[in-house]
C-alpha positions as CSV (number, residue, x, y, z in Angstrom):
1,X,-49.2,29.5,-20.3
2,X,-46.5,28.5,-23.5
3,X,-49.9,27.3,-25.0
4,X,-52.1,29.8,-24.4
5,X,-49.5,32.7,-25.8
6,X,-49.0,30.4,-28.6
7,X,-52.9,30.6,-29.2
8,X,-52.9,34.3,-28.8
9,X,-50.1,34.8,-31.0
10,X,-52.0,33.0,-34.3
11,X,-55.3,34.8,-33.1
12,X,-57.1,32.2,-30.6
13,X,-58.1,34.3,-27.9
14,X,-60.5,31.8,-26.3
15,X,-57.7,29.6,-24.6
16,X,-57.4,30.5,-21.5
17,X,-54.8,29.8,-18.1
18,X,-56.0,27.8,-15.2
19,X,-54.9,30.2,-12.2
20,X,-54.4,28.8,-9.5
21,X,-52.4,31.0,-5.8
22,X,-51.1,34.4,-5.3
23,X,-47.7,34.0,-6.8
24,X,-45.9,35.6,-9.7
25,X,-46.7,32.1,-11.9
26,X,-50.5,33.2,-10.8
27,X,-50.1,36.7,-11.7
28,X,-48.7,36.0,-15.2
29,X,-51.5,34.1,-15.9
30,X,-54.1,36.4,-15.1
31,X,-52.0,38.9,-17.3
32,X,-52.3,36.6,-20.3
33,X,-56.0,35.7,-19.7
34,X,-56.7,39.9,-19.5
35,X,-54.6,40.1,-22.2
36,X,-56.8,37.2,-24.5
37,X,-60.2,39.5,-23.4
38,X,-58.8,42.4,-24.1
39,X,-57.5,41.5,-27.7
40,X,-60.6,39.4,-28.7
41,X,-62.6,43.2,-27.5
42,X,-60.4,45.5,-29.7
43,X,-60.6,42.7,-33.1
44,X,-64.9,42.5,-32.5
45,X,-64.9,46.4,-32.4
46,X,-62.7,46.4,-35.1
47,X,-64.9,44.2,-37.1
48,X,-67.9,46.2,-36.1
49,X,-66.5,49.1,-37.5
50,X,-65.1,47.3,-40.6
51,X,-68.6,46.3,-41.3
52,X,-70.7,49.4,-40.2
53,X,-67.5,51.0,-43.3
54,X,-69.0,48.5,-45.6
55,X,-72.3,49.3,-45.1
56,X,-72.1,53.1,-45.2
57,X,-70.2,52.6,-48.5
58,X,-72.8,50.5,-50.1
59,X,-75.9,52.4,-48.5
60,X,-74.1,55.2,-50.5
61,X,-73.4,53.9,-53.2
62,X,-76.5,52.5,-54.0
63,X,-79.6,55.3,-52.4
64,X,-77.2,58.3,-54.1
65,X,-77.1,57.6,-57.6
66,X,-80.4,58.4,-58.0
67,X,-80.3,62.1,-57.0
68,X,-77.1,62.4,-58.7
69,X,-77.9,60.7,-61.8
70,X,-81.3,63.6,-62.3
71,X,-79.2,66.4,-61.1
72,X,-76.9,65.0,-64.0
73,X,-79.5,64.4,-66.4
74,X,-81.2,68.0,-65.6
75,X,-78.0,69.5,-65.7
76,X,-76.6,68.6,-69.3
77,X,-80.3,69.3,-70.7
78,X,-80.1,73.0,-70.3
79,X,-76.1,73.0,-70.7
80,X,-76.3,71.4,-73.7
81,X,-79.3,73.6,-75.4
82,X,-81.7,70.7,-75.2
83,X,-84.2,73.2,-73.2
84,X,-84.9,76.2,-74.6
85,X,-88.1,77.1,-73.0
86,X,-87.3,79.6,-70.3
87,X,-90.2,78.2,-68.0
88,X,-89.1,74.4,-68.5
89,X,-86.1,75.6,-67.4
90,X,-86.4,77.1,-64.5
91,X,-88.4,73.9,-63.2
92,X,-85.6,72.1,-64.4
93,X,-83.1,74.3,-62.0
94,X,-86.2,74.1,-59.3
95,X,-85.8,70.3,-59.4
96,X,-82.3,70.3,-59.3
97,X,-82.5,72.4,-56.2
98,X,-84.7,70.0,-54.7
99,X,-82.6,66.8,-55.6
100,X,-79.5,68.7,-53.8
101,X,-80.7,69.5,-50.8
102,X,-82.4,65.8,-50.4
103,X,-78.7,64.7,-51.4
104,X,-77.6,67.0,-48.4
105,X,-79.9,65.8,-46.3
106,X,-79.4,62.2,-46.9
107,X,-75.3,62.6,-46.4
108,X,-75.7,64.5,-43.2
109,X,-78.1,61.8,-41.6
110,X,-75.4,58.5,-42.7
111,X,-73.0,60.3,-41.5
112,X,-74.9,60.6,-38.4
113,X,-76.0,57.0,-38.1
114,X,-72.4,55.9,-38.5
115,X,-70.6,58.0,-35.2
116,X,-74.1,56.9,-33.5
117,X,-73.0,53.3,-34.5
118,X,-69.1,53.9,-33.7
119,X,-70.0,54.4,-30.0
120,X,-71.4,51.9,-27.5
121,X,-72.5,54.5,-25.1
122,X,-73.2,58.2,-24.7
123,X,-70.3,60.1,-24.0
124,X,-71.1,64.3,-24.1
125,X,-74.0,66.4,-23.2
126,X,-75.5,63.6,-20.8
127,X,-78.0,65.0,-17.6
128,X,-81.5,64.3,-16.5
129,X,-84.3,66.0,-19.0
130,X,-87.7,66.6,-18.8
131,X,-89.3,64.2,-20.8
132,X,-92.8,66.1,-20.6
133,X,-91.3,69.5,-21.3
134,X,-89.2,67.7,-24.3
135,X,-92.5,65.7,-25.5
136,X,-94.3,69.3,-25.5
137,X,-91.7,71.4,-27.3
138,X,-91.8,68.7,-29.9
139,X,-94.9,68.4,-30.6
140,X,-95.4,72.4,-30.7
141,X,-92.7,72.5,-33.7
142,X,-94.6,69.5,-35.3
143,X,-98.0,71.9,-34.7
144,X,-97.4,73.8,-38.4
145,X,-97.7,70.7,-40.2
146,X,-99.9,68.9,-38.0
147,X,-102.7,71.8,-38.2
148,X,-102.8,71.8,-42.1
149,X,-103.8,69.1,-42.3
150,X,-106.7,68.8,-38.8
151,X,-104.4,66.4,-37.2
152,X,-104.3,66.7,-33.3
153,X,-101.7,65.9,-31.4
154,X,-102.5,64.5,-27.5
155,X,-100.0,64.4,-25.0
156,X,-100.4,62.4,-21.9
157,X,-97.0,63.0,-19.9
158,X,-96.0,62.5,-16.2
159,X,-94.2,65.9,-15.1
160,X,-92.2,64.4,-12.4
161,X,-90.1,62.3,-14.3
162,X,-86.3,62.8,-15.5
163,X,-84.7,60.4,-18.1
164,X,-80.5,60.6,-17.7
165,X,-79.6,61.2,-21.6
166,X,-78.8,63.7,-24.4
167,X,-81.1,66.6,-24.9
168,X,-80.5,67.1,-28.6
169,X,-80.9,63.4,-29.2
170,X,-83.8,62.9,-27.3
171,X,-85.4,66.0,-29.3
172,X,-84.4,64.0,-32.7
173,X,-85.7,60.9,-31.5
174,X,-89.4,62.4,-30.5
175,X,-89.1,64.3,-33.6
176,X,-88.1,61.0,-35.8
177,X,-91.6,59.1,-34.3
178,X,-93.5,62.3,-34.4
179,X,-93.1,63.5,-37.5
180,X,-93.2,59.7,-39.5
181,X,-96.6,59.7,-37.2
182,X,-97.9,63.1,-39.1
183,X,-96.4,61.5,-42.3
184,X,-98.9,58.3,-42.2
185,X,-101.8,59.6,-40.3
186,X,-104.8,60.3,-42.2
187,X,-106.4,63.9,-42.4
188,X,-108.6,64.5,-39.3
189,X,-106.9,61.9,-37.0
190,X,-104.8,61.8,-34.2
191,X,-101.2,60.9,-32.9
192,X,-100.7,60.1,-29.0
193,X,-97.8,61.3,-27.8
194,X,-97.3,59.5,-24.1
195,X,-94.9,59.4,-21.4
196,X,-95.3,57.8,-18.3
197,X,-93.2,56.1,-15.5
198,X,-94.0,52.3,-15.2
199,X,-95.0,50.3,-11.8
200,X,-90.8,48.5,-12.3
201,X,-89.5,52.1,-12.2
202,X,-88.6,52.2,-16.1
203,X,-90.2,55.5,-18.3
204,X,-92.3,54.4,-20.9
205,X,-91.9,57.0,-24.2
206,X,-94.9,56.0,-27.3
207,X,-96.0,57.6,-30.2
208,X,-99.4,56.4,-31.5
209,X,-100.7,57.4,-34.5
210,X,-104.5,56.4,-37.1
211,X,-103.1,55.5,-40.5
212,X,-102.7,52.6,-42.5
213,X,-100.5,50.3,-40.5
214,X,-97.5,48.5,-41.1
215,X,-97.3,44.9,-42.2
216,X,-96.3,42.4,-39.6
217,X,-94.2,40.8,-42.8
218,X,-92.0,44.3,-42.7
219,X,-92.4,45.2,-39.3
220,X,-88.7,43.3,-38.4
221,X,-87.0,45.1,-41.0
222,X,-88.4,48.9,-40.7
223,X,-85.4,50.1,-38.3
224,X,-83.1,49.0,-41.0
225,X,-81.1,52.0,-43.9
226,X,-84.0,52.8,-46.5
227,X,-85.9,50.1,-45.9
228,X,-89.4,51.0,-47.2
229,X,-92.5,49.4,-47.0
230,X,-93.1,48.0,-50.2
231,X,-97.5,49.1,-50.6
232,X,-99.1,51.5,-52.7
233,X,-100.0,54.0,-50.1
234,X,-96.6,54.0,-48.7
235,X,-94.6,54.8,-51.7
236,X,-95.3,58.8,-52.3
237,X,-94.4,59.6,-48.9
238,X,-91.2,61.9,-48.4
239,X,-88.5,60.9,-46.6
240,X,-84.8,59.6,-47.2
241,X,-85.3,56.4,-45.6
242,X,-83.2,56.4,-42.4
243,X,-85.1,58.4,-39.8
244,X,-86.2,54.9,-38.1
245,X,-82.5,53.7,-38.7
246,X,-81.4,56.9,-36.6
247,X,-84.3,56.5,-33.9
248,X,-82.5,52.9,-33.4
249,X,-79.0,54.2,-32.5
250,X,-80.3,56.9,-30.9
251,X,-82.4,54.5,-28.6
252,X,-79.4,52.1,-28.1
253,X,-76.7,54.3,-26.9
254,X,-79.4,55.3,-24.3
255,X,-79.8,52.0,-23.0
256,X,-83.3,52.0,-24.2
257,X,-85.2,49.2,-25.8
258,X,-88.1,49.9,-28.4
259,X,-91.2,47.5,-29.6
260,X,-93.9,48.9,-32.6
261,X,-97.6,47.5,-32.5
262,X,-99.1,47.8,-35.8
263,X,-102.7,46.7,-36.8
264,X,-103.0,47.4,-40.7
265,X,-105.9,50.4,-41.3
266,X,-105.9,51.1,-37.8
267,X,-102.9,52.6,-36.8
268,X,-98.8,52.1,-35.2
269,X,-97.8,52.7,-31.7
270,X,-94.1,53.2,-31.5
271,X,-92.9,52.2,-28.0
272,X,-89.1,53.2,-26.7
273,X,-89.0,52.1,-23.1
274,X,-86.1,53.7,-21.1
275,X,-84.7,51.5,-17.9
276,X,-84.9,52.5,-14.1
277,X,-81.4,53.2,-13.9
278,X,-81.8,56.1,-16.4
279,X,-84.8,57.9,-14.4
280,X,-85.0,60.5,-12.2
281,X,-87.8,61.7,-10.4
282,X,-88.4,64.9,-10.0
């Protein structure tokens, strides 16, 4: 026990007391063992959230100078009398405009990636949803976009099946795959929007869609912070990047696990399987 305090004391929580009776000498030594666990829990989760720190600050640091550096540029142009031309600058204002609220938009979703991060499981607003009704409503905000452009959107979804979880989350996360489904799929083709309970009691939630694919060399890295695939037909398509990175955390602190299929000019199926214990049938 002298030893294993000693350990504990210059940050070795791995030595551990061989416990042996009932007695007080027993119970001390379970006391420093707990102890060990309990301190090598709090230094992992406080290196977890050193790191997830470091990464939000170099995410940051690095995806925000663009915007900031053309609102900048923009900015001093008209202040300094470089633009005259009325029209020229009103576009330059327009753009501006546009490079704030993608500057918004891009804050308010790291900030959301990092308190998904911060917890290991869902903690408010948990209670068994629809997932049909939820897969439905999504796909009826998604219908504007979708129609524009002759896109149909199926849905093939069990109605008597319950997944334990966050409304509002689940909502973003069906949103996330739906709409980067609409963003890829060609004009005329369609996105499968499925949700079905599995023969081992688990729900399985995929989003299919017909465009270009996604190359197996990127496919391990496409959950990652504004990570982009690096093709030709992928670069002019909006986005800030960390939809994927949110549909991740989202996913984990569901218990959930995800797979993507992706055969290049055929199409991606996005799969988020959700385990037995988190069904309900209704």
């Amino acid at each position: 026990m002298k030893d294993s305090a000693a350990a504990i004391a210059s940050g070795d929580y791995t030595r551990k007391v061989e416990v042996n009776g009932e007695d007080e000498v027993a119970a001390l030594g379970r006391a420093l063992n707990a102890l060990g666990n309990d301190l090598s829990a709090f230094v992992d989760k406080t290196e977890r959230t050193e790191k997830i720190r470091r990464d939000f600050v170099a995410n940051v640091s690095h995806e925000l100078r663009t915007p900031i550096t053309i609102i900048r540029g923009y900015n001093e142009a008209i202040s300094d009398g470089t633009i005259t031309d009325k029209e020229m600058i009103q576009r330059y204002r327009a753009l501006i405009n546009e490079e704030t609220i993608r500057l918004e938009r891009m804050i308010r979703e790291l900030l959301n990636i990092s308190r998904f991060q911060a917890s290991d499981e869902l903690t408010t607003g948990i209670e068994p949803l629809p997932l049909a009704e939820i897969v439905r409503n999504v796909t009826e905000k998604l219908m504007v976009k979708s129609v524009k452009r002759h896109v149909t959107l199926v849905i093939h979804a069990d109605e008597n099946i319950a997944v334990v979880g966050n409304g509002d989350q689940l909502v973003q996360l069906i949103m996330i795959l739906g709409d980067n489904a609409l963003k890829y799929s060609p004009d005329n083709g369609t996105i499968s929007f499925t949700a079905v309970r599995q023969e081992d009691g688990s729900v399985l939630l995929s989003v299919a869609d017909q465009g270009p694919g996604i190359p197996e060399e990127d496919l391990p890295f496409i959950w990652e912070r504004f990570y982009k695939v690096d093709k030709s037909h992928c670069r002019n398509v909006p986005g800030t990047g960390l939809g994927l990175a949110i549909a991740k955390e989202i996913i984990r602190v569901h218990g959930a696990k995800a797979q993507v299929f992706s055969i290049p000019r055929v199409g991606t199926r996005f799969e988020v399987t959700f385990p037995k214990e988190k069904v309900v049938l209704c």
